[in-house]
N, C-alpha and C positions, 0 to 999 in steps of 0.2 A: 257342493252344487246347491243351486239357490231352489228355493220349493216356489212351483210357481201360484202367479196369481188367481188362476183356476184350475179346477183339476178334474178329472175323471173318475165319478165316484160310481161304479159298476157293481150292475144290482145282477143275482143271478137269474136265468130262466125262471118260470114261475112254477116250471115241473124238470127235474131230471130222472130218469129210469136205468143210465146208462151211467154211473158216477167214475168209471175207468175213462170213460170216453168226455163228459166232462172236465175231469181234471186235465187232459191231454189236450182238449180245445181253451179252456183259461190257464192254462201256460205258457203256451202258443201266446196268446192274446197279452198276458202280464209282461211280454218278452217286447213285444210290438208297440209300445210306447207310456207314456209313464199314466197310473192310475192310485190315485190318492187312498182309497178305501172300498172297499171291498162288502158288499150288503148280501147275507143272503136269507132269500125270502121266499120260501115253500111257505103258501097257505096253506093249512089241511095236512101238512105231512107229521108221518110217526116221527117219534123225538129219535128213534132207531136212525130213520133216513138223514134227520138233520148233525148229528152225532158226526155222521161217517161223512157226512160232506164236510163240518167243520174242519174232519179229519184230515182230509184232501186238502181244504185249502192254506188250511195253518203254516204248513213249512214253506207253501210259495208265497205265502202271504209276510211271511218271518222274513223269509231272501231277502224281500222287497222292500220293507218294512211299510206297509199298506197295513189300516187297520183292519179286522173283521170286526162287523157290524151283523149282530142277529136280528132280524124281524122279532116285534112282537113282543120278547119272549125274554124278559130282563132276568129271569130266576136261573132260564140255560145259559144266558149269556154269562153269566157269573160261575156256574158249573164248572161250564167244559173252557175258560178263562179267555173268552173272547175279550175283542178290544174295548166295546161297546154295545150300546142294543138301540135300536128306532122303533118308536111308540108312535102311533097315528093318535088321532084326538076319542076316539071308540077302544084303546088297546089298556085303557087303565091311564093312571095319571104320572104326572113327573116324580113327583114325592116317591110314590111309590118305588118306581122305576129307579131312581137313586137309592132308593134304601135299601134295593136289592141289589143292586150293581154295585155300590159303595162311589167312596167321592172321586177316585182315581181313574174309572173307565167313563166310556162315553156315552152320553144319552144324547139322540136326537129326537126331534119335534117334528110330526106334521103338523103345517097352519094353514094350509090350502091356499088360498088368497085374502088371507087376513092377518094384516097388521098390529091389530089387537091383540090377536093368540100369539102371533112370534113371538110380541113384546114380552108378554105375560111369562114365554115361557122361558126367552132371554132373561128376565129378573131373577126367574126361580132360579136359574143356572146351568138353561142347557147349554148344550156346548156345541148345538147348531141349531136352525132352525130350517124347514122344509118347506118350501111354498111350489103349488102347481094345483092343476096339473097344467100345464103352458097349453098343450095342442092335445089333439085327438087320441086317446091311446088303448089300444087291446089289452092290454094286461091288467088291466085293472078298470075300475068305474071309478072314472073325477068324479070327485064331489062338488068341485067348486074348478071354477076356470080363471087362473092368473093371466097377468097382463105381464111386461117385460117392468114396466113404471116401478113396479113392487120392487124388485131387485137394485132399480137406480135409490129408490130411497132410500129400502134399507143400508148399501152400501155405504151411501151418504151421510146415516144417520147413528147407525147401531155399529155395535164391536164384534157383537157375534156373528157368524160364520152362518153367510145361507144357501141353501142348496136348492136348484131348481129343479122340478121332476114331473112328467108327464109327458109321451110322445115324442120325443128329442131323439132328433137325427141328426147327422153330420151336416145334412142341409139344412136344417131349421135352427142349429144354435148357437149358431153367433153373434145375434141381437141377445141372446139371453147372458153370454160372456160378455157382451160390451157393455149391458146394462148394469153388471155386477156382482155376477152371480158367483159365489166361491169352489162349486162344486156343481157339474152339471151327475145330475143320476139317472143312469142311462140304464134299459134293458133291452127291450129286442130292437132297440138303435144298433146293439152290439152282436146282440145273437142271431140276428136274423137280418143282419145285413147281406146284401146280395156274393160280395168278395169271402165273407168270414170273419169271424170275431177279431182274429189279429189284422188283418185290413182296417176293420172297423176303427179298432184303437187307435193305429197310425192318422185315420183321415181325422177321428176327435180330435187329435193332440197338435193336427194342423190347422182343422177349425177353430181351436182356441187360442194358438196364437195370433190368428189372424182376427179375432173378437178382441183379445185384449190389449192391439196397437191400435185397434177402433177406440176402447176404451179409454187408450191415453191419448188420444189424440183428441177428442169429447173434452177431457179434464185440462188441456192445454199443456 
């Protein structure tokens, strides 16, 4: 099966209390249509909690072969042998983050709405870079507010793999798939959609098709 041109890269809630009841609603959801990678991102939480969630998601994440992605936190991600780890531009530097991960997992980048930083961080050798936040979003404070434009250039421009993240909902992102985006990162687009997470998946995985025949049809 061909891996598509965008994908769904789903960030966990920003708290779980209930980790039985969690893994039972993202299996549901990993079951309900296809998701590239997998982020999960307690701020504030004991390495106890994060631990027992990698725990949880590792064998559904193994079935599927979806990477995990730790927030933050390049020293667990290397631990407990996660795929990868994502570093904002305040979480420490790339260098670092590779020298603790080593050369064969995955570091991503926040650049917010700057093409300077992606660049920068594309040279060092990320192996993605993160631009947003696109729209309005509760889970977190934008720092900075992208435009769709970012995405059509970098496609047009760069090798590396960018992912869009901020406020994205099934209605709002498919100017962001047609502009170019490799990876939409989604979280309470998926958790707190009205249907439920696995609803959620489905409607992503059809608004991105439906972005990336805009997108060939744009490129002629």
């Amino acid at each position: 099966m061909s891996v598509p041109a965008c994908r769904l890269y789903l960030i966990t809630p920003p708290a779980i209390e209930d980790i039985a009841k969690f893994g039972l609603a993202l299996g549901e959801a990993l079951e309900a249509g296809d998701v590239g990678a997998l982020q999960i991102r307690l701020k504030g939480a004991p390495e106890a909690l994060l631990e027992a969630v990698v725990d949880v998601v590792r064998p559904m994440a193994l079935a599927r072969e979806i990477a995990i992605i730790l927030n933050d936190r390049p020293d667990l991600a290397a631990r407990w042998a996660c795929d990868g780890v994502h570093i904002g531009q305040d979480d420490g530097s790339y260098t670092e983050a590779r020298r603790l991960v080593g050369p064969h997992r995955i570091v991503g980048v926040t650049c917010h709405a700057s093409r300077h930083l992606a660049m920068e961080a594309a040279e060092a050798g990320a192996d993605y870079v993160a631009f947003g936040a696109f729209f309005p979003t509760r889970t977190k404070d934008a720092k900075a507010r992208a435009e769709p434009e970012i995405l059509e250039i970098w496609h047009e421009t760069m090798t590396a793999p960018c992912v869009a993240i901020g406020g994205i909902t099934v209605e709002n992102c498919r100017p962001l798939v047609a502009a170019g985006a490799d990876f939409l990162a989604v979280s309470a687009g998926v958790w707190s959609y009205p249907q439920g997470p696995a609803a959620a998946v489905a409607a992503f995985n059809a608004a991105i098709v439906e972005g990336l025949a805009e997108r060939s049809a744009r490129q002629g």
